[in-house]
N, C-alpha and C positions, 0 to 999 in steps of 0.2 A: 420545755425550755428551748428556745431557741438560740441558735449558737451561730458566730462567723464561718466561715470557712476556712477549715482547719490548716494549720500548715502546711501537711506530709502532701495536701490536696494542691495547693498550689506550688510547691516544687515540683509534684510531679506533672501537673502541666505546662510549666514552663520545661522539661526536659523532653516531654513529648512533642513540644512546639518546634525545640530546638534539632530533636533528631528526624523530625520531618522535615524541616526544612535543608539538613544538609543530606536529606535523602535527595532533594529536588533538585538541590544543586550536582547532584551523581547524575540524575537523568537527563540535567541539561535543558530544560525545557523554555521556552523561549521566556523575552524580558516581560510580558505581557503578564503572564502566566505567576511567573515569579515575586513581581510587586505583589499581583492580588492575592497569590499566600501571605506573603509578608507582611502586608496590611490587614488581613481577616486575624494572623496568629498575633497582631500584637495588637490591635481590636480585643480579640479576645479575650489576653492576659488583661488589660485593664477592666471590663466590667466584671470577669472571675474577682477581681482584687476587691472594686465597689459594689459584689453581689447582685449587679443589677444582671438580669438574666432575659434572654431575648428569648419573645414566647417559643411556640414547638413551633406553631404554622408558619411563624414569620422563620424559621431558622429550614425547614424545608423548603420553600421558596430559595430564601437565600442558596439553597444547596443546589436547586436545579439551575438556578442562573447561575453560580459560578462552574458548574459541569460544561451546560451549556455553553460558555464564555471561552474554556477550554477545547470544546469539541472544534470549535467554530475558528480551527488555524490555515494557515495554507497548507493544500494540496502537497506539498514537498517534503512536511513534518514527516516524519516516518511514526506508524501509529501506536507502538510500543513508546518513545517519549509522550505521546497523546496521551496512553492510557495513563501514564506515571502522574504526570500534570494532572489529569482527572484526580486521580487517587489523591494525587496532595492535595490537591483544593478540598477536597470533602472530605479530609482530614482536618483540615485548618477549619472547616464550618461545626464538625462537628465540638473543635474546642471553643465554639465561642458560648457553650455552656459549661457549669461545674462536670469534673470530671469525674463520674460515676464507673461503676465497674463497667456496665454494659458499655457507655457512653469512650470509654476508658479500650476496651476492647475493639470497639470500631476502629477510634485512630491508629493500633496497632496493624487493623486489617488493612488500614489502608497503608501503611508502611511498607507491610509484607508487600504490596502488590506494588508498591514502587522498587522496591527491591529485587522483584521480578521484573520491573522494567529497566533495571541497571543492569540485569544480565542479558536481559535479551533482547538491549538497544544494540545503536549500531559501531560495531568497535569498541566492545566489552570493555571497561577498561578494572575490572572485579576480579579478584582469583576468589577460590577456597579457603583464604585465612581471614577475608574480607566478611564473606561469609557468615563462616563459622563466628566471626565476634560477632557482626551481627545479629547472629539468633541468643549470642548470651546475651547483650545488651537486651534484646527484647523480651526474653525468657525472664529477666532481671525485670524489665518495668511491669510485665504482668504482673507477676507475684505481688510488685509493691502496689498496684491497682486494687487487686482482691484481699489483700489484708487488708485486715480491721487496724482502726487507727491504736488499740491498745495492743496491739499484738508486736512489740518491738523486736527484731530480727538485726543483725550485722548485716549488714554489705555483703562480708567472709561467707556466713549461713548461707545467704542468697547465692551467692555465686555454688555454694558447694551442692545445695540442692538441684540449682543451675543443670549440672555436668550431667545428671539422671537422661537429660535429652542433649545436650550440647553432644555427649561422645556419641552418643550413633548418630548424631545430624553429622558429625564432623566425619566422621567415617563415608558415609551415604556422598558428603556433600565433594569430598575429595576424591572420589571415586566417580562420580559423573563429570565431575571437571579434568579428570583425567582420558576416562575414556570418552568422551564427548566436549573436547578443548574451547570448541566455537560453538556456543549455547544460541548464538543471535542467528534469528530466522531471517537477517536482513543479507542478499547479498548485494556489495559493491556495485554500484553501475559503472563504476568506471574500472573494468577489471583488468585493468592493465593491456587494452585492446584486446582482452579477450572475448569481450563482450560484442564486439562485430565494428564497435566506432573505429577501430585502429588510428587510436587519438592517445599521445603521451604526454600530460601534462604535467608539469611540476607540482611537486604533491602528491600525485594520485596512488606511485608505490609507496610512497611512502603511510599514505593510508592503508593502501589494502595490505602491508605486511602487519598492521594490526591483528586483522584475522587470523582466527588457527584454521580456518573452515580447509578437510582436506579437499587440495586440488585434484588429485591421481596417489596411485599405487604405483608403483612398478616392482615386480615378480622375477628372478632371477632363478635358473635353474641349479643345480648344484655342479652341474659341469661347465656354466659359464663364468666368467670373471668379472670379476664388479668394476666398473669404471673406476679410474682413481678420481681424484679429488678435483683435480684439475678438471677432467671431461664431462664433470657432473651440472650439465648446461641445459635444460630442458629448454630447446626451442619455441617459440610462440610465434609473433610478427615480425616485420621487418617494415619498418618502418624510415623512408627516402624522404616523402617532405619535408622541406629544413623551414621552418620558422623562429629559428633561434633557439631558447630554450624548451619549445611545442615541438614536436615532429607529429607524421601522422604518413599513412598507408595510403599509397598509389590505388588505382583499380587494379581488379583483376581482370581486362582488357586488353594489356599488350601479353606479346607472344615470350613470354622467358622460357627459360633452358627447366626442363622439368627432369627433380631426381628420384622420384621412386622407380619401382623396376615392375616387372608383372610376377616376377616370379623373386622367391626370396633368395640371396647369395649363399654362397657357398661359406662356411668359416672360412677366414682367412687370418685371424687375427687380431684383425685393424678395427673392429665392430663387434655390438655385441646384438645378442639376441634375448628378448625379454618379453612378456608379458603384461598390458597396463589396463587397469582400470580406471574409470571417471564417473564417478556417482552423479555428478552435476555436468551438464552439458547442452548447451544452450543451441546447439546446430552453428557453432561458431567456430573459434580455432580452437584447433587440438594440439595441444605441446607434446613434442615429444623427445628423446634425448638426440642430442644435436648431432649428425640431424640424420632423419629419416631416409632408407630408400625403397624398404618394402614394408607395409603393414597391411593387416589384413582386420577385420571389424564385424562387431555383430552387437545386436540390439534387442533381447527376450529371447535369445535364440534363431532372429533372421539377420539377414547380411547384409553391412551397411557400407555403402561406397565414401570412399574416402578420397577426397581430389589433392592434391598438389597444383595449387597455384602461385606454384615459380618461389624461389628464394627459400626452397624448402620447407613451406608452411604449408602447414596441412587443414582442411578443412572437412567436416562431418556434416554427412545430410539427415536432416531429423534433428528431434530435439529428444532427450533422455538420456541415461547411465549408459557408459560403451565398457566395452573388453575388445581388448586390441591384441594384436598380435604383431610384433615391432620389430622390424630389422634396423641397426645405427648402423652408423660410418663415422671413421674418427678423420676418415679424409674431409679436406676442406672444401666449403659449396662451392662450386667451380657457374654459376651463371653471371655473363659477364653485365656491366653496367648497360642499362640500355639509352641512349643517347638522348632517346625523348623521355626520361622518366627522370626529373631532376638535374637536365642539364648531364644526363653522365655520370650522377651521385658528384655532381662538384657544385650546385648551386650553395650560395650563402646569401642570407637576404641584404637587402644596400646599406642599414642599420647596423650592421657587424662587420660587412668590409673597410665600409667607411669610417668606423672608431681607432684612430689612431691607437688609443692603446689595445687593444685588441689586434691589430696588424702589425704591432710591436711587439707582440708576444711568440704572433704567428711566426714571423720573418725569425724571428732569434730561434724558436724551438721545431720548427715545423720546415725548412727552408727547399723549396721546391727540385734546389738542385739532387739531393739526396734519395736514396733508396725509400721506399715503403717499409720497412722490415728495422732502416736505421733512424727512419722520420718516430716508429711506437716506441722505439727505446729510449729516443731523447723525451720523445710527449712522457715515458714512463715517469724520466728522471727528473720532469720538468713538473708532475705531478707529485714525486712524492719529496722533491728539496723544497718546493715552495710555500711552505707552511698553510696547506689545504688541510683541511679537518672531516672525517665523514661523522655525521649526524644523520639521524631519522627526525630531526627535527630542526632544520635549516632556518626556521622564518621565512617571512615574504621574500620571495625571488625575484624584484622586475623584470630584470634583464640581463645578458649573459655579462658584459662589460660589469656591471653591480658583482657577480659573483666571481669573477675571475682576477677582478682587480685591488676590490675592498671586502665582503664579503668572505670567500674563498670558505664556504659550509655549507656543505650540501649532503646528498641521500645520491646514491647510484644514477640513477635520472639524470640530474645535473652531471655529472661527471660524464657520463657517456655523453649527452648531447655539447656541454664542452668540448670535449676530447673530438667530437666525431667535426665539428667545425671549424675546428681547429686544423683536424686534417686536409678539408675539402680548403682552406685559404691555404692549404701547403701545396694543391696539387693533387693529392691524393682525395682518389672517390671513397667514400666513406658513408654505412646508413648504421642506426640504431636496433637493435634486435632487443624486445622485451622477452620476458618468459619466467622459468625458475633457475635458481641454483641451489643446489646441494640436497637437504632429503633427511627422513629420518632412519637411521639405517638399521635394522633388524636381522642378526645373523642367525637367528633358530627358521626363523621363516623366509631369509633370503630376500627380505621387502624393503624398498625404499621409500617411505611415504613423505608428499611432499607435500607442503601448505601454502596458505597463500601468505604466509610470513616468510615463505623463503621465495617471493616476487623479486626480479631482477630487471636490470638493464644494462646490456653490454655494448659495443661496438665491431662494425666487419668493416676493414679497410682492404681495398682491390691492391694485388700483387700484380702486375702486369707481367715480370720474365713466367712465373708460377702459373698463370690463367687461374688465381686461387683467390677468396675474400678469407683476411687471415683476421679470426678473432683477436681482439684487442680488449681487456676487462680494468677500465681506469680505475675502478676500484680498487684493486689488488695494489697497486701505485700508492692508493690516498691510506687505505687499512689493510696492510700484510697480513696484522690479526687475523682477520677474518678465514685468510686462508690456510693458516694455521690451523684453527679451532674448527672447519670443515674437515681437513685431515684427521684429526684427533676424533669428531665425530665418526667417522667411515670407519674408525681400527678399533675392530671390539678387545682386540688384546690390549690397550692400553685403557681399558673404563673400570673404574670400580667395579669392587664387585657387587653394591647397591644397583649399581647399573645395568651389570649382568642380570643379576634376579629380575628388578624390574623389567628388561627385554623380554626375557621368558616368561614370565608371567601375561607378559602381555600375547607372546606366543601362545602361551597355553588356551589361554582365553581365547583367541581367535579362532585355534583348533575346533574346543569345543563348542563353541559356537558355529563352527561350520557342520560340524557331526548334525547337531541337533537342527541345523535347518534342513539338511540332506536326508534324516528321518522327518520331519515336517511336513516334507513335500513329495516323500513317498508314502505318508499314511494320508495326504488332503487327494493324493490321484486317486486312492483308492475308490473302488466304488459305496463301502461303508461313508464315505465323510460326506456321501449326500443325507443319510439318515441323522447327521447329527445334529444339525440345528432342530427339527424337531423335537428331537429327542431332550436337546439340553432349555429348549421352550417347557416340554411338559415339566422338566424338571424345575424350572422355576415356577411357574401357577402351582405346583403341590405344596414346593417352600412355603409360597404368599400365603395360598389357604392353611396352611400348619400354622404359620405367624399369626395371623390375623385371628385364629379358633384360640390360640394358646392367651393371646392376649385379651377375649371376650371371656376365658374362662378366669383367668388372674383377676379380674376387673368385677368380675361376680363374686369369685369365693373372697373378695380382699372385706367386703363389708360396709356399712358407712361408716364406721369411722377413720378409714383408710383410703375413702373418700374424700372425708374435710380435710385429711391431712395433706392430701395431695394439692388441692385447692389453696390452701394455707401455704405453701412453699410455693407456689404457684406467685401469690401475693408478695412473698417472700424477696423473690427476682425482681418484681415489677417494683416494690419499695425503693430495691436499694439503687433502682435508672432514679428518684427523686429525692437520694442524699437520705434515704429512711432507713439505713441497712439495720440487721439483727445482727449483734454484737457478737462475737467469740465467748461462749460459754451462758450464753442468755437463752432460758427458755422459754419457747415462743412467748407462754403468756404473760411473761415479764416484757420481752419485748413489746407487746402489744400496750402493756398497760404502761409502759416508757414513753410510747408513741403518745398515748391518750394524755397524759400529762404536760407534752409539749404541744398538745394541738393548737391551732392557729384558732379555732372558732368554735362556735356550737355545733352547727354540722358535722365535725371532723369530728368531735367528741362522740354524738350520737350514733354516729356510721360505725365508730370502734367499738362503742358499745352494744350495739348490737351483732358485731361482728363477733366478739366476745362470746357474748349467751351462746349466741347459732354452735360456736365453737366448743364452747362447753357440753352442751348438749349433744353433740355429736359425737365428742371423743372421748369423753368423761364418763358418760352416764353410760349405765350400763344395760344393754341391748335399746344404746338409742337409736331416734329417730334419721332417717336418712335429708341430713341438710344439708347436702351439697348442692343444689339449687340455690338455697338462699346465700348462702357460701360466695357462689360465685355472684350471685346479685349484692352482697356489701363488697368484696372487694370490687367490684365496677365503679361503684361508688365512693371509696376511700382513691381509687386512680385517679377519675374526676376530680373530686378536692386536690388531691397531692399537685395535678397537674396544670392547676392555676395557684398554687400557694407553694411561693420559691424555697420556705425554709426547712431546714432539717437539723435533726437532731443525732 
């Protein structure tokens, strides 16, 4: 009998349709990319619906050209959205047949791997609750894949059988995402000038604080004192080009006042002494807490020269993970402006002096007669009465007059570069300093770790009685918050105690984890750990020959009738890719003679029927004859039929 295409079959591909396609839209993949899933998936649903079924050849074809279609993006794509796009596309090709179990499990595969490419595109935008529904949702359509249409089951059932895998996935999946925050292999090019461009553009922190990737450690001994909240500055660049709201970094060329020292200082109070690691290091700028006057470095165990070029920035020769050895000073960088580097630190380009309102703003809050020290308190007061907003997500910024006037929403960037031009039309030399602030703080292990979500940008305005550039942080101005909720992070006596454990825990974990590589790499020096890849080689050829003798011996003593049978379930798989499956509670030879009753043709009839005898004789009879040869020669031929004749039963 041949039959339509059952219901349960076309709900579930139009849900399959639907949750690949809002997979694609998680990886973002370009407009290209997007139509041609969304034309192949509703291609699809309609011949699913009129049964019309596009052959196998013609649906492989189709599948290389829309890969290909896919592969073939610009250069800039990052190749995690590539592979996602890939994935969706031959997800969407493979719905444009009925949806079989096999056929059914494909499109799930290819979920999963855009799922994988939502986490490890760039600037994750996925936690672990995300996740975790996502494997019920999918755990949920398998099941309904692989049951049989008379096998009715609740939603409830399904979800409850669900949990068997959702709770250790969900355990597994919040435990990597904890200790490994930034899954995406992709880093920022634009790293907040850390990357070597020394180029600040609007947007850019405000991207890379997306990242949890850590930037550094920093290590505290138990007899030093933690920075307060306030000092918690990780220097990076220094940034004097004024381009309005772009700044960007002089050469390293002219002659500044250089503040490291050769030898490290004395305690004094004013400074602390620490410890820093950087897994990631591009032979670029090294931050470090504001600011630097003696550190000392090393790379595998040899010793890595670390330059000071001027403005207290530091910079690492080589590329790889460093451990640093860090003297601060809470005293302020004392190098003065140099007269051909920016005019002085007082240029402003002719587009911002020239806007009246802009030099109405200046003249009222900024006014050249006044102190440095009394110019930051009025710019304080001038930023936080004027109903400015801080956001991480501002919108298109043109230009500074758009934001200062109408506008007035921005991310730390715009405020500093604001604030710092503001200065320079006051009189006052002013540059931009990028970097970090604040850190994750750890009181079992004394550790601050810092991410690239806690990217910053601040302002140094020149003190002339002082010979001092006195930090200025417009932030603080626009969201006091923030510097609250900094403090409150630093004071372990104020956290839950969810908080506490968590710390520890995470402490504990570090511990041993350090134990076990410190044995690691006192049993790999040894001279035994040359014998062991041999050793663990012969160990595996004895495995393979065990496997392989154990399975020639199962395969002998099982008999032929345990032959056909295998052969027969064999069959079994390959039915139900052509809408032919064996029903819940049907035995085989009822199935088979199911089949025979709805065959399409003569042929079909006669291939079952002899598939039949061979079967019976095989399994039935007693010390029958070995037909698994013939076995496998009618099911080749019952594949053939099924796979030019569209209907199922």
């Amino acid at each position: 009998m041949v039959t339509d295409l059952h219901k349960p079959e076309r709900v579930t591909g139009w849900v399959l349709a639907g949750v690949l396609f809002f997979h694609l839209v998680l990886v973002r993949v370009s407009a290209g990319t997007m139509l041609l899933a969304a034309v192949v998936l509703f291609v699809g649903a309609i011949l699913r619906g009129r049964r019309i079924l596009v052959p196998s050849w013609m649906g492989r074809v189709l599948l290389l050209l829309g890969v290909a279609l896919v592969a073939a993006v610009p250069s800039g794509v990052h190749p995690t959205v590539v592979l996602g796009g890939m994935a969706g596309v031959a997800g969407a090709m493979f719905l444009l047949r009925p949806v079989t179990p096999a056929r059914g499990l494909k499109v799930l595969l290819c979920i999963l791997v855009t799922l994988t490419a939502i986490i490890l595109k760039p600037y994750e935008t996925v936690g672990a609750a995300f996740v975790v529904l996502d494997v019920v949702v999918l755990l949920v359509l398998a099941e309904q894949i692989h049951r049989p249409p008379e096998a009715v089951l609740s939603l409830w059932v399904s979800l409850m059988r669900s949990l068997r895998v959702v709770v250790p996935v969900a355990i597994v999946v919040t435990m990597v995402f904890w200790l490994f925050p930034n899954l995406s292999i992709y880093t920022p090019p634009a790293f907040t000038g850390f990357s070597g461009g020394g180029v600040l553009n609007p947007g850019v922190t405000a991207e890379l604080i997306q990242s949890r990737r850590v930037a550094l450690v920093a290590r505290f001994s138990r007899d030093q004192e933690i920075p307060p909240a306030g000092d918690l500055y990780w220097r990076g660049q220094v940034l004097e080009n004024n381009e309005g709201l772009r700044w960007s970094r002089v050469g390293a060329s002219f002659d500044r006042a250089r503040s490291l020292q050769q030898t490290a200082p004395q305690p004094d109070g004013t400074g602390w002494r620490y410890s820093q690691e950087m897994m990631s290091n591009r032979g670029g700028i090294v931050p470090a807490l504001d600011h630097a006057v003696f550190v000392e470095a090393s790379r595998d165990g040899q010793d890595v020269a670390v330059l000071d070029i001027g403005g207290a920035v530091l910079t690492a020769v080589g590329v790889g993970p460093l451990k640093l050895d860090v003297a601060s000073s809470a005293d302020r960088v004392a190098d003065a402006p140099l007269p051909l580097v920016s005019d002085g630190a007082t240029y402003v380009p002719k587009e911002i002096w020239e806007n009246p309102d802009i030099a109405e703003i200046a003249g009222r809050v900024v006014p050249p007669a006044r102190s440095t020290t009394e110019n930051l308190a009025a710019l304080a007061d001038y930023l936080r009465d004027s109903g400015f907003v801080y956001t991480r997500r501002p919108g298109r910024m043109p230009d500074l007059a758009r934001f200062l006037v109408k506008q007035r929403r921005g991310f730390c960037e715009h405020y500093a570069a604001a604030a710092a031009n503001l200065l320079r039309l006051g009189g006052v030399p002013a540059r931009i300093v990028t970097g970090y602030r604040g850190g994750e703080w750890n009181p079992w292990l004394r550790t601050i770790t810092v991410r690239d979500s806690e990217a910053h940008a601040w302002v140094e305005a020149w003190d002339a009685p002082s010979q001092r550039w006195l930090r200025f942080d417009p932030t603080d101005s626009v969201a006091p918050d923030l510097t609250a909720q900094l403090e409150r992070e630093m004071d372990s006596d104020r956290w839950p105690w969810y908080r506490l454990a968590l710390s520890y825990g995470s402490a504990a974990a570090t511990s041993a984890n350090a134990r076990v590589e410190e044995i690691f790499t006192r049993v790999s020096s040894s001279e035994v750990w040359g014998y062991l890849p041999p050793i663990l080689a012969g160990f595996y050829l004895l495995a393979a020959l065990g496997w392989l003798i154990r399975n020639h011996r199962k395969r002998s003593a099982s008999g032929p009738a345990s032959a056909a049978i295998l052969v027969r379930e064999d069959l079994e798989r390959r039915a139900a890719r052509f809408s032919r499956p064996r029903r819940a509670g049907e035995t085989p030879l009822a199935w088979l003679e199911r089949l025979r009753r709805a065959a399409t043709g003569p042929a079909e009839t006669d291939a079952l029927d002899e598939f039949v005898k061979d079967y019976e004789r095989g399994v039935y009879r007693a010390n029958g004859p070995d037909v698994s040869s013939e076995l496998r020669m009618g099911a080749k031929r019952l594949c053939h039929i099924w796979k030019t004749s569209p209907s199922g039963v």
